[in-house]
N, C-alpha and C positions, 0 to 999 in steps of 0.2 A: 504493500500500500504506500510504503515512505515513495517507491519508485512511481508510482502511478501521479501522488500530490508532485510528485520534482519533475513528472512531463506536463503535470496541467499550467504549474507554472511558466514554466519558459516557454509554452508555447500558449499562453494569453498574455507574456510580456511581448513577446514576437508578434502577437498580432494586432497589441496594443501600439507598438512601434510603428507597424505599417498604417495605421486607420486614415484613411485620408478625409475622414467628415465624421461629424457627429451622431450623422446615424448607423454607420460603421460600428462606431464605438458601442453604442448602444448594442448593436446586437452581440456584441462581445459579452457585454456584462450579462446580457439577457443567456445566450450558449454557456457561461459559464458558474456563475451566480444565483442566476434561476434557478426556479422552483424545479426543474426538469434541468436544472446545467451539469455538468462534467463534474463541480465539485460538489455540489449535492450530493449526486450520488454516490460519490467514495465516502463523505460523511454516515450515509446511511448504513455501510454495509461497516462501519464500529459496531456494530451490537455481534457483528462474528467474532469480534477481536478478545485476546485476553484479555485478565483483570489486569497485567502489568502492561499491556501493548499500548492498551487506549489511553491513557495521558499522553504518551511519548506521540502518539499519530493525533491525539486532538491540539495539542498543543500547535504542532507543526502544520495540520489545517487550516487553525488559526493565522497564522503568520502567513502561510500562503493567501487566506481571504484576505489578510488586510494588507498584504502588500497588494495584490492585484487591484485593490479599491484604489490604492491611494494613488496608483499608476494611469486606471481609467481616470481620476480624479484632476490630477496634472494636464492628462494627454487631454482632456476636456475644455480646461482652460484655455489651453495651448491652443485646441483645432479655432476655438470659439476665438479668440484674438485673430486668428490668422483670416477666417471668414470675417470679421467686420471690419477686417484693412480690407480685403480685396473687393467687401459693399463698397468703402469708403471710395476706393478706386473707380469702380465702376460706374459708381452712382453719382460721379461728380458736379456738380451744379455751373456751369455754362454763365457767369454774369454776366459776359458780353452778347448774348442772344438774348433779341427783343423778347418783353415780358406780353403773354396771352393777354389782351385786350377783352376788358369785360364789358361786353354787350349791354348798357343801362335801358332801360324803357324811356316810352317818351307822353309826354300829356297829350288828349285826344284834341284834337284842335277846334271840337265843338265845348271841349271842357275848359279850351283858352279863352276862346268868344263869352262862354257863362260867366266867366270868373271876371271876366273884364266888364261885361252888361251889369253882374250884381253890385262890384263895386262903381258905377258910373250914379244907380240906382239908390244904393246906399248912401252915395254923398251928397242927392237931395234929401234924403229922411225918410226913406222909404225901409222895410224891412222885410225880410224872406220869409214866404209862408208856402206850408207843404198841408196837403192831403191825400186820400185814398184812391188810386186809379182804378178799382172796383167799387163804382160807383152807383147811388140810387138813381133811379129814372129820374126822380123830382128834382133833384141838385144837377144834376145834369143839364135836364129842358125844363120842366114845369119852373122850378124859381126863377129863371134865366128869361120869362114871358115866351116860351114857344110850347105850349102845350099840345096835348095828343093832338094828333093830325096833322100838325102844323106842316107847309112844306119845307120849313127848313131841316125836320128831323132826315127828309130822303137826302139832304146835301149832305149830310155829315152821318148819314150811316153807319152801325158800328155793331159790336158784337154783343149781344146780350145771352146774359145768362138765364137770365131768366127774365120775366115782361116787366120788373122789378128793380133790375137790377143792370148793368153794362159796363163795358169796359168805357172811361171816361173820353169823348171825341176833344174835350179843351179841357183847360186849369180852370177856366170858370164859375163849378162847382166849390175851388178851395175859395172862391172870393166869397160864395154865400153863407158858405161855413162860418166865416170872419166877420162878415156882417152881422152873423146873427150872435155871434159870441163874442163882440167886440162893438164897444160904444165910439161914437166917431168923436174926436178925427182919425181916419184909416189911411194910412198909407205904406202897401205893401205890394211887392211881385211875386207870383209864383209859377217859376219854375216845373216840369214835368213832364215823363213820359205820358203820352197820347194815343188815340187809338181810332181808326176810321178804315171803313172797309176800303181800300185802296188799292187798284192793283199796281206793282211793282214798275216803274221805271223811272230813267234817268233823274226824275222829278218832282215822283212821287212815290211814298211808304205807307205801309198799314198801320206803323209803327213808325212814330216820330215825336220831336221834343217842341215844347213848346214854354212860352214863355207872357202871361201876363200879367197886367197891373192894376190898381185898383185905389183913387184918394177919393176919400168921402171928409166932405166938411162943410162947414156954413161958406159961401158966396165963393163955388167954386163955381168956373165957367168955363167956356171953351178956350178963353185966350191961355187960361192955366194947361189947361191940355196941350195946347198949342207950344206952348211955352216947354214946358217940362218934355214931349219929343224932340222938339228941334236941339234941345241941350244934348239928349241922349244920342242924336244921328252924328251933331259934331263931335262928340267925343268918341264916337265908334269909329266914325271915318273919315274924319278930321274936319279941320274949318270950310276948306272950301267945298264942301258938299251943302248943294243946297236939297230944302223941303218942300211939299208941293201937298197941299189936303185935297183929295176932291169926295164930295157928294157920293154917298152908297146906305146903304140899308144894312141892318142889325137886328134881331128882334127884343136885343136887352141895351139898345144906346138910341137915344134920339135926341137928337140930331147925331148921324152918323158918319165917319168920313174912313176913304181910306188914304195912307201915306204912301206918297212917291220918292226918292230921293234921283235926285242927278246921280248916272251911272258912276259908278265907280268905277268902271274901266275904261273909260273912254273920257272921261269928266263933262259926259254932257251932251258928244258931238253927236252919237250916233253909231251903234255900232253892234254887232253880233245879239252879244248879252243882252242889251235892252233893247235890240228888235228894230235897232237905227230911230229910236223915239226919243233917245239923250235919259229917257225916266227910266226909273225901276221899284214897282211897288213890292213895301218891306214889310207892311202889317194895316190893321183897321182898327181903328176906336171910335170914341164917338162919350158922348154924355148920358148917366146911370139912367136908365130908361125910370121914371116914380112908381111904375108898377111893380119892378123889380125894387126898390127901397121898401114900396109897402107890404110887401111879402117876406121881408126880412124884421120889417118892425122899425126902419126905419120912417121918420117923416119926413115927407117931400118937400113939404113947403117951408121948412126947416135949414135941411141940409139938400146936399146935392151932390156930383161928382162926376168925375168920369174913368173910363176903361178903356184898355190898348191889350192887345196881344197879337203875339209873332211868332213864327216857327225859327228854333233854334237851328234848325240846318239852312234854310234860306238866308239865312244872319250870315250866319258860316261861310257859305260857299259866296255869295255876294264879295265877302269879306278878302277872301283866299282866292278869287277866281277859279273852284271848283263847279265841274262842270257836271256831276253825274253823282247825286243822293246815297247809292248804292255803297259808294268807296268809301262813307262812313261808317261802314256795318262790316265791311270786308277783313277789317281786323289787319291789312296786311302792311307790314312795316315801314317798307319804302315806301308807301304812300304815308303815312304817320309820323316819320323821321323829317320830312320837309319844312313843318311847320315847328 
């Protein structure tokens, strides 16, 4: 047995010497150490041995396990330094090659134009008011003075869930809301997605934004209206753009008008976009119809007011000389990244 412990040794120092990796080694300790290794099993067959053999061959067992530990133990350092120089080597870091460029996102350039309308809006005194785009029929039409049948309900056609209920065609409804829960003086815009049966093109969506307003107060008039858009066009599109009201119908503003502004791409002359007419209409308002104040519980003979609203992508594209509604919804970068 002394002969069999003095082969296992030198030939696990022998192969402890050649290991060229860590898991080399490993299987050394595993063939020889283990529970099934080489010297296990010479330990196990002491119980054949004399009462005087077995110290002298346990002993010497001994000495054999724990040199070879402390050999795998070395040679483990050793392989393990030797593998994180040659990561080191390998994996060398390049500082003079350009650093990967991180792609940042970009703001939607309907979310530039709001941000810039709200703040144009906010610094006459106005303040942002939001509501439900699942909305009741009444706050819809009936407050708004177009009740059942009316024919403006087939112009702005929309999706109802029920005879009760619809997806909202304007923000109009968030102004009724206000009115009925808010003592005047009102002066607020709201902002929101919209909904009209529409079919898709260059021009038009089912689904689009919109953007109106709403001052209720004692001895307001039309010059006020008048006033407070024209501020809002030149600060959109600068001073020399002019304004132009003409005559139209509403069913919740009387007297009603809608706004024109001198082209902005042309300044005026004549050209593509506005149809060689120098105009381009932006939106319609007009003064709070008293049927509508009376339905909210306001008095007419009291107070008064008017209302404007406009489609946030018509702003937009006017704005940007985009030609085609669609590329706002397309999500696609290089159209996003210009603005």
């Amino acid at each position: 047995m002394k002969e069999k412990l003095q082969a296992i040794k030198e030939e696990a120092l022998k192969s402890i010497n050649e290991a060229v990796d860590l898991k080399v080694l490993n299987d050394i300790r595993v063939n020889i150490l283990g529970k099934k290794g080489e010297l296990t099993s010479v330990l196990r067959g002491m119980k054949d041995l004399t009462k005087e053999e077995r110290p002298v061959i346990g002993q010497l067992a001994n000495e054999v396990r724990n040199l070879i530990e402390e050999k795998l133990e070395d040679a483990k350092g050793s392989l393990a330094k030797k593998q994180r120089e040659k990561q080191l080597k390998e994996e060398v870091i390049d500082v003079t090659m350009p650093a990967k460029k991180v792609v940042m996102g970009h703001r939607h350039p309907m979310n530039i134009v709001l941000d810039d309308i709200k703040d144009i809006f906010m610094g006459m005194g106005y303040e942002i008011a939001e509501g439900p785009e699942i909305e009741k029929d009444y706050y819809n039409f009936e407050a708004l003075n177009i009740p059942e049948n009316h024919p403006a309900k087939d112009e702005q056609d929309t999706f109802y869930i029920n005879k009760e209920v619809v997806l909202r065609t304007q923000t109009s409804p968030v102004q009724i809301r206000v009115m009925e829960n808010s003592k005047p003086p009102i002066r607020i815009i709201a902002p929101g997605r919209v909904y009209r049966s529409d079919e898709v093109d260059a021009s038009h969506s089912p689904v689009f934004n919109q953007i109106e307003g709403l001052v209720i107060d004692k001895n307001i008039t039309m010059a006020d209206l008048k006033g407070a858009l024209e501020v809002f066009v030149k600060e959109l599109y600068g001073e020399k753009v002019r304004v132009k009201f003409r005559p139209h119908h509403f069913p919740f503003t009387e007297p009603s008008a809608e706004v024109d502004v001198s082209c902005v791409m042309c300044g005026g002359e004549g050209c593509r976009v506005c149809k060689g007419s120098g105009w381009i209409e932006i939106l319609g308002c007009g003064m709070v119809h008293p049927k509508v104040l009376e339905m909210v519980g306001i008095d007419p003979k009291e107070y008064s007011g008017f209302a404007f609203g406009m489609g946030l992508e018509r702003i937009t594209m006017l704005r940007y000389g985009i030609k085609d509604i669609r590329l706002f919804y397309e999500n696609d970068v290089r159209f996003l990244s210009q603005f």
